[in-house]
C-alpha positions in Angstrom: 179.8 -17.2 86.9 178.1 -16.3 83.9 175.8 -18.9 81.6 178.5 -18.5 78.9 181.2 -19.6 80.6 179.7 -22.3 82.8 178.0 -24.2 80.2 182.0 -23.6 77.9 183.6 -25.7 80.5 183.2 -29.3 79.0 181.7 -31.3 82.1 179.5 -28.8 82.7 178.5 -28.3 79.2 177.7 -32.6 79.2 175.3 -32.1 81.6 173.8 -29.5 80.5 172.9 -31.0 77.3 172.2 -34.6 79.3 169.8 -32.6 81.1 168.6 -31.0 77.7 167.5 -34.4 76.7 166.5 -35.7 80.2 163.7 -32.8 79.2 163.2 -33.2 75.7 162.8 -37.3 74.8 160.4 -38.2 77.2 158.4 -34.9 77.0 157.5 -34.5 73.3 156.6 -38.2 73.2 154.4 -37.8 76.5 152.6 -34.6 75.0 151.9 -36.3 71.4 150.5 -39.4 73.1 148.7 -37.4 75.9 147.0 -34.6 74.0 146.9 -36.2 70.6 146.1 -40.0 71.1 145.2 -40.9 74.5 142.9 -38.1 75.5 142.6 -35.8 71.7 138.9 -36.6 71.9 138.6 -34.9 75.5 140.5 -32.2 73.8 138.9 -31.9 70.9 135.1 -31.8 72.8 136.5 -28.6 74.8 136.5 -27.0 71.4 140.2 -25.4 72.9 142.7 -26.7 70.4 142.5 -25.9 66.5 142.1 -29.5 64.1 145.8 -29.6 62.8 148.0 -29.2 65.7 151.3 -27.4 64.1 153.9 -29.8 65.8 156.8 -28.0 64.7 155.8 -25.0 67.1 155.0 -27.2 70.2 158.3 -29.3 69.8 160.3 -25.7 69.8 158.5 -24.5 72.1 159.9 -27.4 74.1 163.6 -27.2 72.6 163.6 -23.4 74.6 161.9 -25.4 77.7 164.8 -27.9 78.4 167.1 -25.3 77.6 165.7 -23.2 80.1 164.9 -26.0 82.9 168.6 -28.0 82.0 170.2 -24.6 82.9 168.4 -23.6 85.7 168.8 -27.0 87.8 172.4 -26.4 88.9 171.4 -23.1 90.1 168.5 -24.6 92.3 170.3 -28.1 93.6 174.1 -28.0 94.7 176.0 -30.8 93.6 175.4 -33.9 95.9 172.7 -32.0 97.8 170.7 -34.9 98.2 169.5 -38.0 96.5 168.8 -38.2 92.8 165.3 -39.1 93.3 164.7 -36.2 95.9 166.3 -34.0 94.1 164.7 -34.5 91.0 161.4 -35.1 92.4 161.6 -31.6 94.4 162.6 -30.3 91.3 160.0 -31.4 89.1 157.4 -30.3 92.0 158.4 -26.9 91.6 159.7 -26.5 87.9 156.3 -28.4 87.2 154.1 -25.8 89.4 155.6 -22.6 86.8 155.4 -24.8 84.1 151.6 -25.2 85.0 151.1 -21.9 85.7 151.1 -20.8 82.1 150.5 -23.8 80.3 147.3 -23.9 82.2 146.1 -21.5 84.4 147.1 -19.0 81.9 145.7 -20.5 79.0 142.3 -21.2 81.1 142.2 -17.7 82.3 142.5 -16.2 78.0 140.7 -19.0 75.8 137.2 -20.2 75.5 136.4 -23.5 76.1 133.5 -25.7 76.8 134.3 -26.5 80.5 137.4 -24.9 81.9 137.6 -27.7 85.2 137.7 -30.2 82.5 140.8 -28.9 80.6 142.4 -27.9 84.6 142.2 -31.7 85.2 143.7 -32.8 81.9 146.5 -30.5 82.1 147.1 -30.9 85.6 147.2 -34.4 85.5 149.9 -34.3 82.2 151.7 -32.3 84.4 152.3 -34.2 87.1 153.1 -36.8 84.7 155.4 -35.0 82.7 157.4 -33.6 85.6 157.5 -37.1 87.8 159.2 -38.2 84.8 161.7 -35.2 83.4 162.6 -33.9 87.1 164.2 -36.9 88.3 166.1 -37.5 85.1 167.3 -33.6 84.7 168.6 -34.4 88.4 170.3 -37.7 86.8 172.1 -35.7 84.2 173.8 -33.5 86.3 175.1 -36.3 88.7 178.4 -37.3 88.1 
């Protein structure tokens, strides 16, 4: 079945877009309080990140994220495969693992920074974070 026509029919197109958000609200608020409140000093002594963050261009590059993640769950977990929370956590284990891959090996591996384990750590742990949260609730979406 192609990604046109599964995300046409309307019950599938609801959960796609449930999982869409399951993605979206609780990651851009995570990032903004993670990297710009919480632990923006940390980032800002690895000399990494420029002074004005453009937000505009994190936030889409999160819009093509949950697009990308929403769609692809249905094609990793069959309906009622498991529980919610086993699902989702799985999920988020392994959607989490690429996401890290180049939002932080690859970006270690290419920039200059003051200490490279440092900015590992941070990322990995908003990682984690970020994916203990968004993996159960993309799982929730697409559970009728």
């Amino acid at each position: 079945m192609s990604a046109v026509s599964y995300v046409a029919r309307p019950a599938d197109a609801r959960s796609f877009w449930l999982g869409f958000a399951a993605y979206l609200v609780p990651t851009f608020p995570i990032a903004f309080v993670w990297h710009l409140v919480l632990f923006e000093q940390k980032y800002h002594a690895l000399q990494i990140y420029r002074d004005e963050p453009v937000i505009a261009f994190g936030l889409g590059s999160m819009i093509i994220q949950g697009a990308i993640f929403s769609w692809l769950f249905p094609r990793v977990f069959t309906r009622g495969s498991g529980s919610i929370l086993k699902d989702g956590l799985l999920y988020g284990l392994g959607a989490g693992l690429l996401s890290w891959s180049f939002t932080t090996l690859a970006v270690a591996a290419k920039n200059v920074m003051i200490s490279v384990p440092d900015f590992v750590l941070l990322e990995t742990a908003f990682t984690i974070l970020q994916f203990a949260i968004v993996g159960p609730l993309i799982a929730l979406a697409y559970r009728r």
